[in-house]
C-alpha positions as CSV (number, residue, x, y, z in Angstrom):
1,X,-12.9,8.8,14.4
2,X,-9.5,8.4,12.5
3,X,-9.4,12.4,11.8
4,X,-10.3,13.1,15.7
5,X,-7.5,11.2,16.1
6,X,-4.9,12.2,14.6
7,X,-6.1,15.8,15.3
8,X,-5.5,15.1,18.8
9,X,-2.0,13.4,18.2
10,X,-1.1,16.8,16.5
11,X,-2.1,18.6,19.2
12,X,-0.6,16.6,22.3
13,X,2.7,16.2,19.7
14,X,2.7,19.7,17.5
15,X,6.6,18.9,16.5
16,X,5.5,14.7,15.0
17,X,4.2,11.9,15.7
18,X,4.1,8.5,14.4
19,X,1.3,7.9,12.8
20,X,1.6,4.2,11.9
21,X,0.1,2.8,14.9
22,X,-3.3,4.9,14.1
23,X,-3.3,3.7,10.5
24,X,-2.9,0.2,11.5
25,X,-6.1,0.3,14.2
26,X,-7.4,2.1,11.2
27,X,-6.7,-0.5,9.0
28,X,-7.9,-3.5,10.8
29,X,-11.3,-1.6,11.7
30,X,-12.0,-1.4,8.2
31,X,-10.6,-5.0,7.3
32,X,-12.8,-6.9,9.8
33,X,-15.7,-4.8,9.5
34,X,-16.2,-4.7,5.7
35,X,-14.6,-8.5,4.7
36,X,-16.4,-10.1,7.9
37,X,-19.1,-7.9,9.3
38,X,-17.1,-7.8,13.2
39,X,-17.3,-4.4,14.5
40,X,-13.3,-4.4,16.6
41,X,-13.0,-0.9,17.3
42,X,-9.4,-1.5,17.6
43,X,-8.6,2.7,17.8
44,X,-10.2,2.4,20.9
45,X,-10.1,-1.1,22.4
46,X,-6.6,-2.1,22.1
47,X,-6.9,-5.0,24.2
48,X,-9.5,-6.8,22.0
49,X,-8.3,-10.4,20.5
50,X,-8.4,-9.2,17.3
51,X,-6.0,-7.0,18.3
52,X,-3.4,-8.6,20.1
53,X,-3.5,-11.6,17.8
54,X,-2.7,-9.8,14.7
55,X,0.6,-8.0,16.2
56,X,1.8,-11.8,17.0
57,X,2.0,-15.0,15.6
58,X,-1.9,-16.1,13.9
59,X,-2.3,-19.8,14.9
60,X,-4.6,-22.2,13.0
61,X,-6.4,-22.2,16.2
62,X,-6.9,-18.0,15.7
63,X,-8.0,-17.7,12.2
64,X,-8.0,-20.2,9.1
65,X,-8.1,-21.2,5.6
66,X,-8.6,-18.1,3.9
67,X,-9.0,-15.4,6.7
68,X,-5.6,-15.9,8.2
69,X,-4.3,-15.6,4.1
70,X,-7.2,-11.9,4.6
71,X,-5.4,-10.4,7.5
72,X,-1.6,-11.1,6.9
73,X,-1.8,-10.2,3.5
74,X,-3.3,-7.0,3.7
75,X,-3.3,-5.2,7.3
76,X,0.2,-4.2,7.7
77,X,1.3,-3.6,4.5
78,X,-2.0,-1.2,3.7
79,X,-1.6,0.4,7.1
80,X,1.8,1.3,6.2
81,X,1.2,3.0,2.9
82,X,-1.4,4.6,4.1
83,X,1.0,5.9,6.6
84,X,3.5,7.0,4.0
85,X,0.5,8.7,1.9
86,X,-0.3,11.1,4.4
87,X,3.2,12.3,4.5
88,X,3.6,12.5,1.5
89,X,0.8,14.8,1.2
90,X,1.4,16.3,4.2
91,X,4.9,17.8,2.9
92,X,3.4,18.4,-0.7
93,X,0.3,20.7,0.2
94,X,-0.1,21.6,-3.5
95,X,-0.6,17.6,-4.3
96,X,-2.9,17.7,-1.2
97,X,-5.1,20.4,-2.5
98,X,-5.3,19.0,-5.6
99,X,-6.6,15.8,-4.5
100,X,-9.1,17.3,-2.2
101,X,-10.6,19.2,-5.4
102,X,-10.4,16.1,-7.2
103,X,-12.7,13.9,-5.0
104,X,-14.8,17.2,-3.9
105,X,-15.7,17.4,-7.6
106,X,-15.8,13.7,-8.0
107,X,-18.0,13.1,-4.9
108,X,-20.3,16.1,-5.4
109,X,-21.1,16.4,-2.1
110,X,-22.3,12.1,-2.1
111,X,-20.7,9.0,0.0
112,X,-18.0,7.7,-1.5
113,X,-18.4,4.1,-3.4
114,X,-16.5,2.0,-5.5
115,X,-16.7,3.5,-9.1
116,X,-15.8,6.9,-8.3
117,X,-13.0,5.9,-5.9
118,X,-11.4,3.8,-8.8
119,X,-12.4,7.0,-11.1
120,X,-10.0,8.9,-9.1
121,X,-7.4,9.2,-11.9
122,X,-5.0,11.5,-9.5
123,X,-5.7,9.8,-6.5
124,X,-4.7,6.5,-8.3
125,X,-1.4,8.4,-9.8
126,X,-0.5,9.6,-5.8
127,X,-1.1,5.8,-4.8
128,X,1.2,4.6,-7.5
129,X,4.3,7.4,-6.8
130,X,3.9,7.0,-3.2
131,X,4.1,2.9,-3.8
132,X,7.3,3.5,-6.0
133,X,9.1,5.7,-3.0
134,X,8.1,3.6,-0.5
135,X,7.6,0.1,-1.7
136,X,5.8,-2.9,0.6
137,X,8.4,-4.9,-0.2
138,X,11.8,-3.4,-0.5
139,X,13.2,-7.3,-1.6
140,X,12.0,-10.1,-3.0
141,X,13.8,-13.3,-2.9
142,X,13.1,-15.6,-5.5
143,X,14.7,-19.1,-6.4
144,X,15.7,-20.6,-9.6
145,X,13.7,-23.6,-10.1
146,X,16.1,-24.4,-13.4
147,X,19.3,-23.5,-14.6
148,X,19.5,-20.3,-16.9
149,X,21.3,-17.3,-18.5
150,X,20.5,-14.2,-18.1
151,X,22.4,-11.4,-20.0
152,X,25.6,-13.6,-20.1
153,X,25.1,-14.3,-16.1
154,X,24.6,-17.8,-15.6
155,X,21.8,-18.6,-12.6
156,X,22.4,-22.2,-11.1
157,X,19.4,-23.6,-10.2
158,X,18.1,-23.7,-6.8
159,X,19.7,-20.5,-6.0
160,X,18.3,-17.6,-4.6
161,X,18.0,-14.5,-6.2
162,X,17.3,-11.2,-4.4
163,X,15.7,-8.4,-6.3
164,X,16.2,-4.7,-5.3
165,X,12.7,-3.5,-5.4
166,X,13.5,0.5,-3.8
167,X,16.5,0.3,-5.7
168,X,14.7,-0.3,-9.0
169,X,12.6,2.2,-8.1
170,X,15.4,5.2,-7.8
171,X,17.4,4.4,-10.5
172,X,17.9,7.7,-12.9
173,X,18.2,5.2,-15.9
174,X,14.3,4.7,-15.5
175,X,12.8,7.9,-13.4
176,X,14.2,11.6,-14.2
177,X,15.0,13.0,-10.5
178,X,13.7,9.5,-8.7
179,X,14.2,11.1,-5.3
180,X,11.4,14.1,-6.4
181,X,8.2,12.9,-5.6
182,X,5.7,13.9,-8.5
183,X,2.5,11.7,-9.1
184,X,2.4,13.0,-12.5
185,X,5.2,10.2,-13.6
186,X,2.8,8.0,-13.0
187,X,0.1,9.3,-15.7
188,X,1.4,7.2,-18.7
189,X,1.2,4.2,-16.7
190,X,-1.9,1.6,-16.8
191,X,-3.2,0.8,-13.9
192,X,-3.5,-3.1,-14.9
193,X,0.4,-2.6,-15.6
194,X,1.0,-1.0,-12.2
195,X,-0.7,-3.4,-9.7
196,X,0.6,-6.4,-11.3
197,X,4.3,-5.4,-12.1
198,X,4.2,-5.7,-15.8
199,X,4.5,-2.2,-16.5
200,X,7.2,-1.2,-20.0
201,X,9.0,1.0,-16.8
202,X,11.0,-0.8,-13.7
203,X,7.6,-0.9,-11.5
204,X,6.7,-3.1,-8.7
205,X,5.0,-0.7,-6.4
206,X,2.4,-3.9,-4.5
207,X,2.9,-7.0,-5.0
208,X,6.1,-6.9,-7.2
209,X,6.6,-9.6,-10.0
210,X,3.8,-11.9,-9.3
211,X,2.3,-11.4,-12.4
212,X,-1.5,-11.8,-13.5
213,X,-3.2,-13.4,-9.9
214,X,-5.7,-12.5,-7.4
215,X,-3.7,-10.9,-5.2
216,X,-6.0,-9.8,-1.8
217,X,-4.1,-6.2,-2.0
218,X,-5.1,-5.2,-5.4
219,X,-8.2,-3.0,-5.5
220,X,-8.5,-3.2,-1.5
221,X,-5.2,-0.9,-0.7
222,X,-6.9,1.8,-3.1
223,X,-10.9,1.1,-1.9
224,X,-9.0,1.7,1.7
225,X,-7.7,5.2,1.2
C-alpha cells in the first residue's frame, strides 16, 4: 500500500512531494496494528479517531497509562526518520543499491522477521548516519538538580541547560566532512553505544543522553523500516 502510494505521489508531483504525511499514516498503521492488534488503515481513512486524535492533544479520556506513553513516544518521531531515510537514499542511489543487495541476500527471497532485520549491519549503519544528520531531537534541555563545575564553568543549580544535539552532530572536531553523508562512519560504532548515547564519539542520534532505559524507540524505529 505504502509503495502504491508514493508511486502515485510521484506521478501526480514528478518535481517533489512531501512525503512526511505518508510515512506518518504509515507509521501509525504499523504502531496500532502490531503493539495493539487494531487494524486503522489511516493511508486511507483519514477521518478515523485514531487519526485525528494523534495529530492533537491525547486526553486521559483518549488513551492511557501506557498506550498514550506508546503513541507519543514513537509515531512522529519514527515517521519522520523514516521520512528523512528515504531521501537520503533517494539522493544516494549507490547507498540505495547497496542496501537493496544487502537485504535481497539477507532475506533470500523469505518475509522479513526480527533477526535478520537486526542482522542488517548496513541497514543499521544507514539508520545511525541518517539519525546523526537529522536528529529527533535537535535540543535537549536539561536542569541541574545540584550545583557543579564543569571544565572551569560553574552550573548553578536549578538552571537549565540546552544541549546542541545537530550541532554536536556537524562538528569537524568529531566527523571528517560532517555535512557528507556516508553510512560507513558509522561502522566502528556499537550499536548498544548508538541507541543509548554512550558512544566514545559525540552521538545522540534517538533518544540522546538518557543513558541505559527502556526507551519505546529503541529496536521499534529499526523493526519499522
Amino acid at each position: 500500500m505504502l509503495e502504491k502510494k508514493v508511486v502515485k505521489q510521484n506521478e501526480e508531483h514528478p518535481n517533489g512531494f512531501d512525503i512526511n504525511p505518508l510515512m506518518q499514516s504509515f507509521t501509525m498503521n504499523v504502531i496500532l496494528n502490531v503493539g495493539f492488534g487494531v487494524d486503522v488503515d489511516a493511508q486511507n481513512n483519514p477521518d478515523n479517531p485514531y487519526v485525528r486524535h494523534a495529530y492533537g492533544f491525547l486526553t486521559d479520556e483518549d488513551i492511557i497509562g501506557n498506550s498514550n506513553v506508546f503513541m507519543i513516544a514513537g509515531f512522529d518521531t519514527i515517521a519522520s526518520t523514516l521520512s528523512w531515510l528515504v531521501y537520503d537514499l533517494v539522493t544516494h542511489p549507490d547507498i540505495q543499491d547497496r542496501l537493496i543487495a544487502e537485504i535481497d541476500e539477507k532475506l533470500a527471497g523469505e518475509e522479513p522477521n526480527y533477526d535478520k532485520v537486526f542482522g542488517m549491519s548496513y541497514l543499521d549503519m544507514i539508520v545511525s548516519e541518517t539519525l546523526r544528520m537529522h536528529p529527533v531531537a535537535p535540543k535537549l534541555i536539561r536542569q541541574g538538580s545540584q550545583p557543579m563545575e564543569i571544565c572551569g564553568v560553574r552550573i548553578p543549580e536549578g538552571i537549565e541547560i540546552h544541549i546542541p544535539v545537530t550541532t554536536l552532530h556537524f562538528m569537524p572536531e568529531y566527523w571528517e566532512q560532517p555535512e557528507v553523508y556516508n553510512p560507513e562512519r558509522c561502522r566502528c560504532l556499537s550499536r548498544h553505544c548508538l541507541w543509548c548515547g554512550l558512544g566514545h564519539r559525540c552521538s545522540l542520534p534517538w533518544k540522546p543522553g538518557t543513558g541505559l532505559r527502556n526507551d519505546t524507540n529503541r529496536g521499534r524505529g529499526k523493526g519499522l523500516l
